[in-house]
ROZA-408799 format. One record per residue: x, y, z of N, C-alpha, C in turn; residue in three letters. Coordinates in Angstrom, 1 decimal. Last residue first. Example, Ala and Ser with C-alpha at 12.3 -4.5 7.8 and 13.67 -1.06 7.14 Angstrom:
2
+--------+--------+--------+--------+--------+--------+--------+--------+--------+-----+
!    n_x !    n_y !    n_z !   ca_x !   ca_y !   ca_z !    c_x !    c_y !    c_z !  aa !
+--------+--------+--------+--------+--------+--------+--------+--------+--------+-----+
!   12.8 !   -2.2 !    7.1 !   13.7 !   -1.1 !    7.1 !   12.9 !    0.0 !    7.9 ! SER !
!   13.2 !   -5.7 !    7.8 !   12.3 !   -4.5 !    7.8 !   13.2 !   -3.3 !    7.8 ! ALA !
+--------+--------+--------+--------+--------+--------+--------+--------+--------+-----+
***
This chain:
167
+--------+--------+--------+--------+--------+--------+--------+--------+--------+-----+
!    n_x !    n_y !    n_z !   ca_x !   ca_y !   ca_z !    c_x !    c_y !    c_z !  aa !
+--------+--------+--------+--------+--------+--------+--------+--------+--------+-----+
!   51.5 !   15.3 !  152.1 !   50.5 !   16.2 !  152.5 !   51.5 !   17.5 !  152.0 ! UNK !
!   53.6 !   12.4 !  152.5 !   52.9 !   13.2 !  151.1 !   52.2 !   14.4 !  151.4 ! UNK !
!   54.0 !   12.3 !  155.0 !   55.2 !   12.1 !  153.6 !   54.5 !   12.7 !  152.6 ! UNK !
!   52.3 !   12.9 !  157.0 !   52.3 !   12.3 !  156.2 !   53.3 !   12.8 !  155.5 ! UNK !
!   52.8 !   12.8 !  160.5 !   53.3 !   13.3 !  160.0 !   53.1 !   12.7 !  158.3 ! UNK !
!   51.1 !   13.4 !  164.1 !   51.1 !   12.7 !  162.7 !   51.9 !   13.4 !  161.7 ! UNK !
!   49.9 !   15.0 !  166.2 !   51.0 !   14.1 !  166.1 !   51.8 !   13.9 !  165.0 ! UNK !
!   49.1 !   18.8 !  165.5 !   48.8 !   17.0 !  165.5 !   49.8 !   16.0 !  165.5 ! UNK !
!   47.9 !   21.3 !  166.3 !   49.0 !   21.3 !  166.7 !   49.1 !   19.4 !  166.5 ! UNK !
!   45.4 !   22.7 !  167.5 !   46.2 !   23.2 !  166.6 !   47.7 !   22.2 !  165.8 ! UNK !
!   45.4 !   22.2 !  170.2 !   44.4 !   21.7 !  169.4 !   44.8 !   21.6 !  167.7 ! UNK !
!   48.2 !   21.3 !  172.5 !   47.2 !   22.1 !  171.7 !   46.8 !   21.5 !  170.4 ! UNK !
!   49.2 !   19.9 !  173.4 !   49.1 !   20.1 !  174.3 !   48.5 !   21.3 !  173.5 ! UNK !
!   50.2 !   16.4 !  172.4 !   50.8 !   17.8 !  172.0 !   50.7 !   19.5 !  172.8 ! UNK !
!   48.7 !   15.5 !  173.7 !   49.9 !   14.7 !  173.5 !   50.2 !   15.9 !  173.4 ! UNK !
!   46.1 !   16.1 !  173.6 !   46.1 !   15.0 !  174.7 !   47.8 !   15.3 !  174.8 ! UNK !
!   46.1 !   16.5 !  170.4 !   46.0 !   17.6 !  171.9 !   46.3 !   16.9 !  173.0 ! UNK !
!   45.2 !   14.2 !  169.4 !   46.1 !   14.7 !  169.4 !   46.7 !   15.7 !  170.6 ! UNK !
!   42.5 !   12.4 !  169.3 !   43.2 !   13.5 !  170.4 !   44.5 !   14.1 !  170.8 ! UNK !
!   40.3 !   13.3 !  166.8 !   41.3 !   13.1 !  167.3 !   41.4 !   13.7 !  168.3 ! UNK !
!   37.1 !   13.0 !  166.8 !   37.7 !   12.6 !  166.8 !   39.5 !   12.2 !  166.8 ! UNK !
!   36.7 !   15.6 !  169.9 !   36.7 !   15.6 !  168.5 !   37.4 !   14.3 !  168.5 ! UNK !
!   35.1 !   14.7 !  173.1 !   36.1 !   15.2 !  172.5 !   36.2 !   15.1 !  170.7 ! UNK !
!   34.0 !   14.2 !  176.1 !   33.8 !   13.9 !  174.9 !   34.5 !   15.4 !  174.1 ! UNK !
!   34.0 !   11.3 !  178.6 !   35.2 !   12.5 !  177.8 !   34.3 !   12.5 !  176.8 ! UNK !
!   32.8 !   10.6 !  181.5 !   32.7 !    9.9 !  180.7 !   33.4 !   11.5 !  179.8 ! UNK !
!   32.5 !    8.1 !  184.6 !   33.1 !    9.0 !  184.2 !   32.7 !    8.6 !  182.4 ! UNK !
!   32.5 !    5.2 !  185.5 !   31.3 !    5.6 !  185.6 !   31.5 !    7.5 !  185.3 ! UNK !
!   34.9 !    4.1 !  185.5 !   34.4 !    4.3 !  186.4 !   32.9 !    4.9 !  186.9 ! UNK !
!   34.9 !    2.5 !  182.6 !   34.6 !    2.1 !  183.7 !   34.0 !    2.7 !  185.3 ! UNK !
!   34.0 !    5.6 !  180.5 !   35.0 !    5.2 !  181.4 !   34.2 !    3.7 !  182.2 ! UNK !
!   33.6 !    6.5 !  177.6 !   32.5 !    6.5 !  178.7 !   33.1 !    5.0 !  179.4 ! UNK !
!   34.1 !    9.0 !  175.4 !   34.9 !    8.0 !  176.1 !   33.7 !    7.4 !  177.2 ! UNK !
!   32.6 !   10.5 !  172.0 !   32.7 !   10.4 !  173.6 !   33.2 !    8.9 !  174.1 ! UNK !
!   33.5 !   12.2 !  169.2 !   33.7 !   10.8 !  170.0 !   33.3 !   11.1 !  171.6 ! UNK !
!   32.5 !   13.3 !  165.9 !   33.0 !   13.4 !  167.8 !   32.9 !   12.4 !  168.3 ! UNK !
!   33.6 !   13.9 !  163.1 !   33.0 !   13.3 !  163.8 !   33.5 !   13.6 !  165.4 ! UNK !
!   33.4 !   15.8 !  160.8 !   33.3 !   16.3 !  161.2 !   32.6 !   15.1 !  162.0 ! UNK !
!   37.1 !   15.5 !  159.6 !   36.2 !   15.0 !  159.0 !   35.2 !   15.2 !  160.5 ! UNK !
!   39.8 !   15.9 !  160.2 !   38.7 !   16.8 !  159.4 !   37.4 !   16.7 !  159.3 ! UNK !
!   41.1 !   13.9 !  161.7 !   41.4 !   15.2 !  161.8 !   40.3 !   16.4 !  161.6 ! UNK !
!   40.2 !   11.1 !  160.7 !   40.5 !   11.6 !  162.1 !   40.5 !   12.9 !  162.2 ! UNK !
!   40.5 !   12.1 !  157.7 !   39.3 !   11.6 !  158.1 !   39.5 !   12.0 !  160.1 ! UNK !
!   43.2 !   12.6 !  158.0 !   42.4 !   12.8 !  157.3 !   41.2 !   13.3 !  157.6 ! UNK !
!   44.6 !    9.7 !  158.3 !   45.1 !   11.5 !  159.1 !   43.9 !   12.3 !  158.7 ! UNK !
!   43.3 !    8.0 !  156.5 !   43.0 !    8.0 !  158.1 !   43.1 !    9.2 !  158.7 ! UNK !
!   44.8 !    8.9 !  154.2 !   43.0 !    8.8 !  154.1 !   42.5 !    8.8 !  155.6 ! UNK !
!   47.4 !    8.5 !  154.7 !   46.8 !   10.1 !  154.6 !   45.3 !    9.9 !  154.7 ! UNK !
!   47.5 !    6.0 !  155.3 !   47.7 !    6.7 !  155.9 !   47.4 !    8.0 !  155.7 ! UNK !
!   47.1 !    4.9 !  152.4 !   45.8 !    4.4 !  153.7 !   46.3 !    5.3 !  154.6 ! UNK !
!   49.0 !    6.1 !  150.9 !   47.1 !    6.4 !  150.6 !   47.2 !    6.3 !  151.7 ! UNK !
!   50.8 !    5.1 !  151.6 !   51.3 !    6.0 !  151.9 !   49.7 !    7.0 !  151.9 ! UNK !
!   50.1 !    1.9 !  151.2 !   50.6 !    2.3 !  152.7 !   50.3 !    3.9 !  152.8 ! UNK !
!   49.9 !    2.2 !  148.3 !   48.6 !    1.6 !  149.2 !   48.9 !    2.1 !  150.7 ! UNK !
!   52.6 !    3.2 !  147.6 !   51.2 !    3.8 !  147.8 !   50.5 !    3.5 !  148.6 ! UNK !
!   54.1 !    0.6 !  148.5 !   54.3 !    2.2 !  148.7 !   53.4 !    3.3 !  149.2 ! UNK !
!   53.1 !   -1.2 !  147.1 !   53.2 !   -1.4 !  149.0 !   53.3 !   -0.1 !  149.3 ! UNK !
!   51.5 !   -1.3 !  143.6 !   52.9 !   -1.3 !  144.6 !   52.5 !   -0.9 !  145.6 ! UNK !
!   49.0 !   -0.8 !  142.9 !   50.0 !   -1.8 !  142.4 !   51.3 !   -2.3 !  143.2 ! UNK !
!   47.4 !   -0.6 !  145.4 !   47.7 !   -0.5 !  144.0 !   48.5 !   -1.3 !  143.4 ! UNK !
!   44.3 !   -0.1 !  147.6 !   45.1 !   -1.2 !  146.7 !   45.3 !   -0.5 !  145.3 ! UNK !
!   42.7 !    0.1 !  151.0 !   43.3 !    1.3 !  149.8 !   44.0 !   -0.3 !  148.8 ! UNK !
!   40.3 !    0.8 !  153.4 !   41.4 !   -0.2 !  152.4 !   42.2 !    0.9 !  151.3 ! UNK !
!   39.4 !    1.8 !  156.9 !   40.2 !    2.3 !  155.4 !   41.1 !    1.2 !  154.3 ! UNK !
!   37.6 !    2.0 !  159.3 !   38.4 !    1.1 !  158.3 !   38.5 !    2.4 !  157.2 ! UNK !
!   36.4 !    2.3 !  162.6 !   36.7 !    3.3 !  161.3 !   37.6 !    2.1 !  160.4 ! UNK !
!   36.3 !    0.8 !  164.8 !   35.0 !    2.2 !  164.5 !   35.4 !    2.7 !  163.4 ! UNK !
!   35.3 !   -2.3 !  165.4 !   36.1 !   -1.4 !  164.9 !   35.3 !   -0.2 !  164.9 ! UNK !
!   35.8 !   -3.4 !  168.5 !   34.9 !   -3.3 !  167.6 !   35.9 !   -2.3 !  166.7 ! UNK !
!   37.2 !   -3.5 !  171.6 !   37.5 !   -4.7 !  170.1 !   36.9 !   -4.4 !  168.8 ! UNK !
!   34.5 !   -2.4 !  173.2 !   36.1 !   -2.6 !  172.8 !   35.8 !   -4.0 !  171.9 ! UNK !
!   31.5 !   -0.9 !  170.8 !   32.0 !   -1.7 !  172.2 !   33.8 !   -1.9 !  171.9 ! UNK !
!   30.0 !    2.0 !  170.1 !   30.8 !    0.8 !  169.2 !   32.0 !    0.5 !  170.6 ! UNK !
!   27.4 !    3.7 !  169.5 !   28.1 !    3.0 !  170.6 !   28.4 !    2.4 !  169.4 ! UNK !
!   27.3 !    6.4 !  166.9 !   26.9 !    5.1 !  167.9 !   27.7 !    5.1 !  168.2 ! UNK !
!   29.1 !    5.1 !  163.7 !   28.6 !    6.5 !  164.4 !   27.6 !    5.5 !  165.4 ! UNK !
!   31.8 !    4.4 !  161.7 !   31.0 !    4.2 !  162.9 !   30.5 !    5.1 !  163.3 ! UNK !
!   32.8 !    4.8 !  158.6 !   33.2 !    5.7 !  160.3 !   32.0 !    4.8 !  160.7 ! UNK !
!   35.2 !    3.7 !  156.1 !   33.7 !    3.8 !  157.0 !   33.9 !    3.9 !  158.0 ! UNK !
!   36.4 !    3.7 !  152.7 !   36.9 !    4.3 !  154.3 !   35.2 !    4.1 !  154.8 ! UNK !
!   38.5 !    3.0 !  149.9 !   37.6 !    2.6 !  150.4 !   37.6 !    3.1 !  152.3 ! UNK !
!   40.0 !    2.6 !  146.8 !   39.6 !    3.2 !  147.7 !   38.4 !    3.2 !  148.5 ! UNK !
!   41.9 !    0.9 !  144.2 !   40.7 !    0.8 !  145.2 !   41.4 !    1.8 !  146.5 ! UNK !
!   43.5 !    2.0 !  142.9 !   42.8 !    0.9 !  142.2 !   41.4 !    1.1 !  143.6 ! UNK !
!   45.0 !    5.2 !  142.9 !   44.7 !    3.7 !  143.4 !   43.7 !    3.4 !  142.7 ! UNK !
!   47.0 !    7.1 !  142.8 !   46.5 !    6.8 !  141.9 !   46.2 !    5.0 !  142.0 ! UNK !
!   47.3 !    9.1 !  144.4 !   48.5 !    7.8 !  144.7 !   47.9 !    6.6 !  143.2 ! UNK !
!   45.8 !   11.4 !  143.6 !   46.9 !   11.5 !  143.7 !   48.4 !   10.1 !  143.6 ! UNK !
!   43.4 !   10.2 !  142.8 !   44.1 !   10.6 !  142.1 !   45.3 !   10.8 !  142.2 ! UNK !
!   43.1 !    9.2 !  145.8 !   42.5 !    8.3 !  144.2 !   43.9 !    8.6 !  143.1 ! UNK !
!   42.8 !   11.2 !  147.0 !   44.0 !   10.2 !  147.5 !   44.1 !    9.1 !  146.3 ! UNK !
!   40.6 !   12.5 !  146.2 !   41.6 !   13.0 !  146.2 !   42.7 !   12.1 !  146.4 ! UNK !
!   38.5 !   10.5 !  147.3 !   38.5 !   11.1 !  145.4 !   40.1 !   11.8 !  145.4 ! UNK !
!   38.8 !   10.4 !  149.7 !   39.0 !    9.1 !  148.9 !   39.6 !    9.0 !  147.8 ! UNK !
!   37.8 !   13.2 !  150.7 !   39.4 !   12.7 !  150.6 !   39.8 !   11.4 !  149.8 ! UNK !
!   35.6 !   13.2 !  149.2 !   36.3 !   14.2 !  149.0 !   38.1 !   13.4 !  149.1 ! UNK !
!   34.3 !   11.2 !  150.5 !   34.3 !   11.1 !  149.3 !   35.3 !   11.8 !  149.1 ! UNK !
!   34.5 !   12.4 !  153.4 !   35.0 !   11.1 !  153.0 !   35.3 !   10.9 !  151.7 ! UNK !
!   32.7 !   14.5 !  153.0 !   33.9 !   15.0 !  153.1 !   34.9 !   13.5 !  152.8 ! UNK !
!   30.1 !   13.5 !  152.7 !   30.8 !   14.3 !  151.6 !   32.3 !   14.8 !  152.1 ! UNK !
!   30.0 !   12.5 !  155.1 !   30.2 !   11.4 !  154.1 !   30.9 !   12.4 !  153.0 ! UNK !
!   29.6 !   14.4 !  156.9 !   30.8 !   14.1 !  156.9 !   31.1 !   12.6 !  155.9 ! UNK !
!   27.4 !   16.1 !  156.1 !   28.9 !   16.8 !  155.5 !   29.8 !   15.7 !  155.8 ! UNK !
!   26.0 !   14.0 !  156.4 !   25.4 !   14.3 !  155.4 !   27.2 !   15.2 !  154.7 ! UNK !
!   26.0 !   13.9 !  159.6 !   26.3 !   12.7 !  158.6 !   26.9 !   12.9 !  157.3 ! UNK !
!   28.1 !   14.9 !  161.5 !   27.3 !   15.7 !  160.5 !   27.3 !   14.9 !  159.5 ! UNK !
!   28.2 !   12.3 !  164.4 !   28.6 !   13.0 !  163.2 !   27.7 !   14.0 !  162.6 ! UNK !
!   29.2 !   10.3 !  166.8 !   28.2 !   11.4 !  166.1 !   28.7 !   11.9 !  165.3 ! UNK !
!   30.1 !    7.6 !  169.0 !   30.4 !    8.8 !  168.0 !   29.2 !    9.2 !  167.9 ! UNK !
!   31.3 !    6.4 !  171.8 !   30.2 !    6.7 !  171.0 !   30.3 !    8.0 !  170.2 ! UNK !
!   33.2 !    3.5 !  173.1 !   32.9 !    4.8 !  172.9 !   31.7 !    4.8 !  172.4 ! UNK !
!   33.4 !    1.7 !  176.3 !   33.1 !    1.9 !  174.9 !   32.6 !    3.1 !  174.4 ! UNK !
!   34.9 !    1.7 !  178.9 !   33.5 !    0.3 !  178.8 !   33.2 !    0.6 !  177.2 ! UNK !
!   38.6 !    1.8 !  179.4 !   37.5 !    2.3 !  178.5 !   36.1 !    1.2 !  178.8 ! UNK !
!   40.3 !    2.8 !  182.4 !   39.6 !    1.6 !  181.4 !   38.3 !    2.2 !  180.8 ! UNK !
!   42.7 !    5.0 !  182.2 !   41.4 !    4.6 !  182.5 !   41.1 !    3.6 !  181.9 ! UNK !
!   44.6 !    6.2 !  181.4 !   45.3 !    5.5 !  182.5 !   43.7 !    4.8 !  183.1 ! UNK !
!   43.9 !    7.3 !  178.6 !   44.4 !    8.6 !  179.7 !   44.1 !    7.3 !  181.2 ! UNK !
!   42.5 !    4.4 !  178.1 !   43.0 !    5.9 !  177.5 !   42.7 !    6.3 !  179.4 ! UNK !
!   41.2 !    0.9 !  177.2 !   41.9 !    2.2 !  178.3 !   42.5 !    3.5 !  177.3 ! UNK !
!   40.7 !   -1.0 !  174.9 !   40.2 !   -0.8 !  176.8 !   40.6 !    0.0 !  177.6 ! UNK !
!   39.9 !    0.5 !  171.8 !   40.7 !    0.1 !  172.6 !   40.4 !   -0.2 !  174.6 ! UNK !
!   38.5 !    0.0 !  168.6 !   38.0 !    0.9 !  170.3 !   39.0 !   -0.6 !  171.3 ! UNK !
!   40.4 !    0.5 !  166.0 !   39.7 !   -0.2 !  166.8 !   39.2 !    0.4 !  168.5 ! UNK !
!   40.8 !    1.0 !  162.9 !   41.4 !    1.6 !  164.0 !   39.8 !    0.8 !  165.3 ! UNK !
!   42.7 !   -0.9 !  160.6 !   41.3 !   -1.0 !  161.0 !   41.2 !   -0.3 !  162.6 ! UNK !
!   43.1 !   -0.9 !  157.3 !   43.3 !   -0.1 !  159.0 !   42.6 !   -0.5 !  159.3 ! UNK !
!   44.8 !   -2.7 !  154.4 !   43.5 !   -2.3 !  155.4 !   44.0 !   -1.9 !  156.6 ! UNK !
!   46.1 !   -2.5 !  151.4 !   46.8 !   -2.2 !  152.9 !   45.3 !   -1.8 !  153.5 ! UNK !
!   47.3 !   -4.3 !  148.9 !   46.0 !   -4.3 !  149.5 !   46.4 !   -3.9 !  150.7 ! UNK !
!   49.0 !   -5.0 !  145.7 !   49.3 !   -4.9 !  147.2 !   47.4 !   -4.0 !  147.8 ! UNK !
!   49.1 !   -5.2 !  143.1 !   49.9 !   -6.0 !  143.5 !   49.9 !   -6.2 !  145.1 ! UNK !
!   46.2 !   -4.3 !  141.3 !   46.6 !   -4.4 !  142.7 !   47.6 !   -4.9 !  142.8 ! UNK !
!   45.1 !   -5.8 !  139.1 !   45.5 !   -4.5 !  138.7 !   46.8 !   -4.2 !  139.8 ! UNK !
!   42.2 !   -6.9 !  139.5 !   43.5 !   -7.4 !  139.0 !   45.1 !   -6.7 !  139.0 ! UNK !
!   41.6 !   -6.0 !  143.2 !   41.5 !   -5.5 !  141.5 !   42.7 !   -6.6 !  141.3 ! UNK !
!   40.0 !   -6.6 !  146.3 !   40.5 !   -6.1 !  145.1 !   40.4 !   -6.2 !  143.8 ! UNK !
!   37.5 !   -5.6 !  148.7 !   38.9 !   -4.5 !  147.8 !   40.0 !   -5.6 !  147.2 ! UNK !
!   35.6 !   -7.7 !  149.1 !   35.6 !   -6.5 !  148.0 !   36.6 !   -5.6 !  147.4 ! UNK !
!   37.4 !   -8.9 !  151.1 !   37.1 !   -9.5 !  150.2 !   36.7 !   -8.7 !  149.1 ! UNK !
!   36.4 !   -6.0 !  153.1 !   38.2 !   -6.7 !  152.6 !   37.9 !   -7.7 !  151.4 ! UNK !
!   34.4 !   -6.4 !  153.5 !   34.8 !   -4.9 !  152.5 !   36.4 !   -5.4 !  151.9 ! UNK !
!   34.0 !   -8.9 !  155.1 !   33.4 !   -8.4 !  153.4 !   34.1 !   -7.3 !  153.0 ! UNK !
!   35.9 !   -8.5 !  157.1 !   36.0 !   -9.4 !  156.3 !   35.3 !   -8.9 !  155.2 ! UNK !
!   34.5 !   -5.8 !  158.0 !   35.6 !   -6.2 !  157.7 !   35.9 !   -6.8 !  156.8 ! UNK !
!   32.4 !   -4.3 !  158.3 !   32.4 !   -5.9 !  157.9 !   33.2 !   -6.1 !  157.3 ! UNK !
!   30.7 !   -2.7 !  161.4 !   31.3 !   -2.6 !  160.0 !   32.1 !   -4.2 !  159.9 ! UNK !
!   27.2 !   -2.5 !  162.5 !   28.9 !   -2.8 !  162.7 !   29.7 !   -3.0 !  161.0 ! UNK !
!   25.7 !    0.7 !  161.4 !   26.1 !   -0.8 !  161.3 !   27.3 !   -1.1 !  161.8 ! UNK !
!   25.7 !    3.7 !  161.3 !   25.3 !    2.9 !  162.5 !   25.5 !    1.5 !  162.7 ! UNK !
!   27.9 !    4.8 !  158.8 !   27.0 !    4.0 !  159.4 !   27.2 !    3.8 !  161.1 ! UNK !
!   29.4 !    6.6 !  156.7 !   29.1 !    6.5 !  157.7 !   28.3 !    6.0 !  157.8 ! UNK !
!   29.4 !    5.4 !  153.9 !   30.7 !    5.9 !  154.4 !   30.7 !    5.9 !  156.2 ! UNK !
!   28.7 !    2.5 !  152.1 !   28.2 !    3.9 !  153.0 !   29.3 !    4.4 !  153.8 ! UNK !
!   29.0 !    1.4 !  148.9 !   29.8 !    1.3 !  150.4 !   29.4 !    2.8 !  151.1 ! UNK !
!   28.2 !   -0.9 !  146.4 !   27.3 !    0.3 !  147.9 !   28.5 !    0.3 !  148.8 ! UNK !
!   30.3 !   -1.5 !  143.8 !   29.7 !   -1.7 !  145.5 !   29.1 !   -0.5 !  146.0 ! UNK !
!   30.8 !   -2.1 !  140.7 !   30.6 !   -1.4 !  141.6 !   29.4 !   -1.8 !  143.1 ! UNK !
!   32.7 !   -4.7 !  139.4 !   32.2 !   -3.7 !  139.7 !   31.6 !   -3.1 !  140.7 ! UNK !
!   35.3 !   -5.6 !  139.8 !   35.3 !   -5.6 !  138.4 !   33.5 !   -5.1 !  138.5 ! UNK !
!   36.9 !   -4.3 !  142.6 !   36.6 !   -5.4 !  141.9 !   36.3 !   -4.7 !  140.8 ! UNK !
!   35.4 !   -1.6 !  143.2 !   35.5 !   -2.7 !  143.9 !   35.4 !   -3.5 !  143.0 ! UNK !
!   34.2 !    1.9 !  142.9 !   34.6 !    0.7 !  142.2 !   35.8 !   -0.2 !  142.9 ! UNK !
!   31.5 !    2.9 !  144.9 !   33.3 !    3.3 !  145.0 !   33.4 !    1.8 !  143.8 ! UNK !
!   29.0 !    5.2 !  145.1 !   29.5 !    3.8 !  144.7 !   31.2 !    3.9 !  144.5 ! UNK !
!   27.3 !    6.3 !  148.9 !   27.8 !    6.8 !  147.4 !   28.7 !    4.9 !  146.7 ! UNK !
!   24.8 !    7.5 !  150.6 !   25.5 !    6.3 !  150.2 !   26.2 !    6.7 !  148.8 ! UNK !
+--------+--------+--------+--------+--------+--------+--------+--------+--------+-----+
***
């Protein structure tokens, strides 16, 4: 568990957890006088992939390397877009549709940043960051694959949709 400053002071925010994650609270937590703008993700487990109906995923992680890698990117997107608040939590477990499995706040002064942060903190974290996902189909079928699946689209591993402006 590491402390991220939230507001006028500091919060417990675990990066990776088994807990459902609490939207509404971490959102109420992120912000600052400071902030003119507040941009939350909230990447959610969706009902279908690859023409299937999803019943719900399940992650795993290298807890321990993949919170220190969290901090890493937060700390870095901190300084760079130079935010007021930074803030990201992975799901690890079953996490049913609708549920979220990953959030990212970000808030600065200006729409710019907060947007241009929260999107590199997600590319990021999806890409690097050392979690896996398994799909576990209605049909009783089940995929397990790195958090992203870019590859799906692109047609190599190497190779990712996503394009940040800043990277």
């Amino acid at each position: 568990m590491t402390t991220s400053a939230l507001c006028h002071q500091a919060v417990e925010v675990k990066f990776i957890t088994s807990e459902p994650i609490d939207l509404s609270g971490l959102l109420a937590s992120s912000h600052h006088p400071e902030a003119g703008a507040v941009v939350l993700f909230s990447g959610d487990v969706r009902d279908n992939n690859l023409s299937k109906r999803v019943s719900y995923l399940e992650y795993e992680a290298n807890e321990a390397m993949a919170a220190k890698m969290v901090a890493e990117i937060l700390e870095e997107a901190r300084l760079k877009w130079k935010l007021n608040i930074a803030v990201a939590q992975h799901r690890i477990g079953k996490v049913g549709v609708s549920e979220a499995a990953v959030v990212v706040i970000t808030a600065t002064p200006h729409r710019r940043e907060a947007y241009e942060a929260n999107r590199h903190i997600i590319d990021r974290i999806k890409h690097e960051v050392p979690i896996w996902k398994c799909e576990y189909f209605e049909d009783g079928s089940k995929l397990w694959g790195g958090n992203c699946n870019c590859h799906e689209i692109t047609g190599s591993p190497d190779k990712h949709i996503y394009e940040s402006p800043q990277s």
